[in-house]
C-alpha positions, 0 to 999 in steps of 0.5 A, spaced: 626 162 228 626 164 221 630 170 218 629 178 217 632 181 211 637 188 213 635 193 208 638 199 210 642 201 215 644 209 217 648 212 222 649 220 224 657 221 225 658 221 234 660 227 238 657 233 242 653 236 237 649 239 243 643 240 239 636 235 239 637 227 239 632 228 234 635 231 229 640 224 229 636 219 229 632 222 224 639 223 220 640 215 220 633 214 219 633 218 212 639 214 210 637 207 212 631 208 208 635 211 201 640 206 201 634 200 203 630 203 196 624 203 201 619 209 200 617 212 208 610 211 206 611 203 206 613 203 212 609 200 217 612 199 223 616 204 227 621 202 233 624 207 237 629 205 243 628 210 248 632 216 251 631 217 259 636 224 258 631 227 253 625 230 257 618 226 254 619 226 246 626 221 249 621 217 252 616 215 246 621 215 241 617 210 237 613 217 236 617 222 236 620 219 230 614 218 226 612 225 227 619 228 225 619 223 218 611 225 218 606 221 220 604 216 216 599 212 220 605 206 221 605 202 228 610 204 233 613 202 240 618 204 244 622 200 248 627 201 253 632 197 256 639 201 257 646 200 253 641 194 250 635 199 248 637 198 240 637 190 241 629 191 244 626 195 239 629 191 234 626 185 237 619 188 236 620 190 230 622 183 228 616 180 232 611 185 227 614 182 221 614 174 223 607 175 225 605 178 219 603 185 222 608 188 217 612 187 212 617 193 212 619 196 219 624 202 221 628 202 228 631 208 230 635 210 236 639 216 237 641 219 244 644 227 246 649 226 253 651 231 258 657 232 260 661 228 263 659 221 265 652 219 266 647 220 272 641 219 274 635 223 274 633 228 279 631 227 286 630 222 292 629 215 290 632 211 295 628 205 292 631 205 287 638 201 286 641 206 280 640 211 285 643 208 291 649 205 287 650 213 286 649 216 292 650 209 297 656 207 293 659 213 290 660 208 284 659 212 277 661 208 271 667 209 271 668 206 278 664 199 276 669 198 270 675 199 275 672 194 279 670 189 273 677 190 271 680 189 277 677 182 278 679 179 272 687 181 274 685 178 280 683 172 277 685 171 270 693 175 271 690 180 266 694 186 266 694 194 265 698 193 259 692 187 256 688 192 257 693 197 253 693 192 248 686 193 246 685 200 246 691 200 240 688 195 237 682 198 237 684 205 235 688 202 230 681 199 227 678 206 228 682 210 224 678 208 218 671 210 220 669 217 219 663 216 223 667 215 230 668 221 235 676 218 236 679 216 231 687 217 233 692 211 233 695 210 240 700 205 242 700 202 249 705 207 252 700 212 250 694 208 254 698 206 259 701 214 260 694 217 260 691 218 267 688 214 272 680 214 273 678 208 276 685 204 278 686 200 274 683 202 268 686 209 265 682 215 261 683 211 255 681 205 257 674 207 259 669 210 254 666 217 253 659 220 253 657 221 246 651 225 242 649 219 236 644 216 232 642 208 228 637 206 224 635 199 221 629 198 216 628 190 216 624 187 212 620 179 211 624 174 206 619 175 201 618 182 202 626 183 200 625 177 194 619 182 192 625 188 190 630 183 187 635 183 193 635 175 193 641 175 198 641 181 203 645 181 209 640 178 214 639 177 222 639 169 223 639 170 232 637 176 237 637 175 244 635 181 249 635 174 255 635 176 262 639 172 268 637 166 271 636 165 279 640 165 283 645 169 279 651 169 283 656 175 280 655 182 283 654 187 277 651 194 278 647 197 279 644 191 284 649 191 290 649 184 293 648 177 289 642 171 290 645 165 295 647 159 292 645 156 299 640 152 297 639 153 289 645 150 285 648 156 280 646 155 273 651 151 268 651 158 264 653 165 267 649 171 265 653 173 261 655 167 257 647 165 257 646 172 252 649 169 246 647 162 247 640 165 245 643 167 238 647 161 238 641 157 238 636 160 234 641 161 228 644 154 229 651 157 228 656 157 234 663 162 235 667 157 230 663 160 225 663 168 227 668 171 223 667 178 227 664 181 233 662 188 236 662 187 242 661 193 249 667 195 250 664 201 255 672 199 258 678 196 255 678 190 260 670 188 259 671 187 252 676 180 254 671 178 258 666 179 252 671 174 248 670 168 253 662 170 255 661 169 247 665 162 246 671 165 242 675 162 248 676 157 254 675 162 260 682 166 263 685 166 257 682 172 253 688 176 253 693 171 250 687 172 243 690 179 244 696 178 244 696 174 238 693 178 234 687 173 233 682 180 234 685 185 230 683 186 222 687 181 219 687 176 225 683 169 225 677 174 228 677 181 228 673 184 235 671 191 234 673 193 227 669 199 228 673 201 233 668 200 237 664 204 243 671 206 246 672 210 239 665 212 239 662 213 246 656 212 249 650 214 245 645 209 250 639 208 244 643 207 239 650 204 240 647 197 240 644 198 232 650 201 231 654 195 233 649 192 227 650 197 223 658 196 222 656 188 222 652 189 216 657 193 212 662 188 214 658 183 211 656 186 204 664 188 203 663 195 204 667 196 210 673 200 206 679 200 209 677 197 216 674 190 212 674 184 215 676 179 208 671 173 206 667 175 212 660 171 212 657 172 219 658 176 224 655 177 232 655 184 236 653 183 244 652 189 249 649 189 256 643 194 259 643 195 267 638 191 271 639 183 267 638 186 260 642 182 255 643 183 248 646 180 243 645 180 235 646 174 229 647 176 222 650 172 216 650 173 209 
């Protein structure tokens, strides 16, 4: 798969604003397009990542965007896949460019949260598995990161302190980004000290809902070379990859798993499989990373995002933290942003952002939090209902 350059990136600080998701994304789109040189009215293609929580403008969010930058007769789409929204609309732009629909292309996602953890929309579905998962189950979020966490206790020996570690040590990281919701430094005591949510997993363990927004303009190779930028920071690998049958480990919202009665299970889980993808189409591999952001919606799942993208043999994720390797100065710094725990929870935009972080680090404008000599790096997230993302990008 050939490469696509990264021209600009933009990002609007998270919180609770409380005011219109549109203001975010368009916020980080006018500062992905200055800091990419790019005039707006070049652009010809819009990718929006869409919002569900937003009422109809959240749900045509390729055109919502366009309309708020002024409509310049661009292309647009929109794309939903959950936490991998982002990823999807990317993947569309990067598809317009390489056909040559295009040669300059803006994605954009941006979210505005209620409180509290997230729900689904009004009214009876009971078809609908996210619905039952809530109403059946009584299993929010948190209660499926409990559950997740408590599995790995269960088989890996991991324990409440692992997962201390990795809040701190991502904490520490985000006490140098001026874009997070949460930048204070807590130690291990202060994790293990803050409430029980969902057992095991304590209220600093889990991530927040959060108001945000990310863009990207990408571009072709030829049209980067054309404005004198011969060596941009480029995506190499995208994956937005679905299971495969039968997919034996039970991950909400579905309630129950396909049978390997009479079909073997895949040699590659789900999870696993997301960044083989990016692997593949890159020609890279995990020894060639030198950072990840990766979807840490729990302390624990971050562990499991170690082994899932190679980093290190399966069970054995928590002695990575333990040595220091995934903290800024180690072997492979995780999360340096401070990841989605320091952010929170902005659906649309929270995978671009991943993205955004990546870039800066590659280009050497990370500041304090920068990852030294760092070359490529790869981001992974997760969308409910078999929806993978994972994102390559290299110098």
């Amino acid at each position: 798969m050939d490469d696509i350059a990264i021209l600009g990136v933009g990002m609007h600080p998270w919180g609770k604003w409380g005011r219109n998701f549109v203001e975010y994304g368009t916020a980080a789109a006018r500062e992905a397009l200055a800091e990419a040189d790019v005039d707006w009215r070049d652009v010809g293609f819009v990718s929006g990542a869409i919002t569900v929580r937003c009422g109809y403008p959240g749900y045509v969010a390729g055109s919502t965007f366009a309309r708020a930058l002024g409509f310049n007769g661009a292309q647009v789409a929109s794309s939903y896949a959950a936490c991998a929204s982002g990823v999807t609309a990317l993947q569309a732009a990067r598809g317009q460019i390489l056909s040559g629909s295009t040669d300059v292309a803006l994605v954009v996602g941006a979210d505005t949260t209620p409180k509290g953890f997230l729900k689904p929309n009004e009214g009876d579905r009971p078809d609908d598995m996210d619905w039952l998962r809530f109403h059946l189950v009584g299993a929010t979020n948190p209660v499926y990161f409990g559950l997740n966490a408590r599995r790995r206790m269960d088989l890996y020996g991991a324990t409440s302190e692992d997962f201390a570690m990795v809040k701190a040590k991502n904490s520490r990281h985000a006490v140098h980004n001026e874009r997070t919701r949460f930048n204070k430094e807590y130690g291990v005591d202060d994790v293990l000290a803050s409430p029980v949510v969902s057992d095991p997993l304590r209220l600093l363990d889990i991530c927040a809902t959060s108001d945000g927004g990310a863009a990207l303009v990408v571009s072709s190779m030829e049209y980067a070379k054309s404005k004198g930028i011969t060596d941009p920071v480029r995506i190499a690998g995208l994956s937005t990859i679905t299971p495969t049958f039968p997919d034996t480990v039970i991950d909400l919202p579905y309630l129950a798993t396909d049978s390997a009665g009479a079909t073997p299970e895949p040699l590659r889980g789900f999870k696993q499989s997301i960044a083989d993808r990016v692997y593949e189409e890159s020609g890279l591999g995990p020894d060639d990373v030198d950072l990840a952001e990766v979807y840490d919606l729990s302390s624990a799942l971050e562990l499991d995002w170690y082994e899932q993208l190679g980093f290190c043999p399966v069970g054995s994720a928590e002695q990575l933290v333990r040595d220091g390797v995934t903290t800024i100065g180690g072997r492979l710094p995780v999360n340096p942003s401070g990841g989605l725990g320091a952010f929170g929870e902005a659906v649309p935009a929270q995978a671009l952002a991943q993205v955004c972080e990546l870039t800066w680090q590659l280009r050497g404008q990370a500041g304090p939090r920068q990852v030294e000599g760092a070359k490529v790096g790869i981001s992974a997230n997760q969308g409910l209902f078999g929806h993978g993302s994972s994102v390559l990008v290299r110098r």
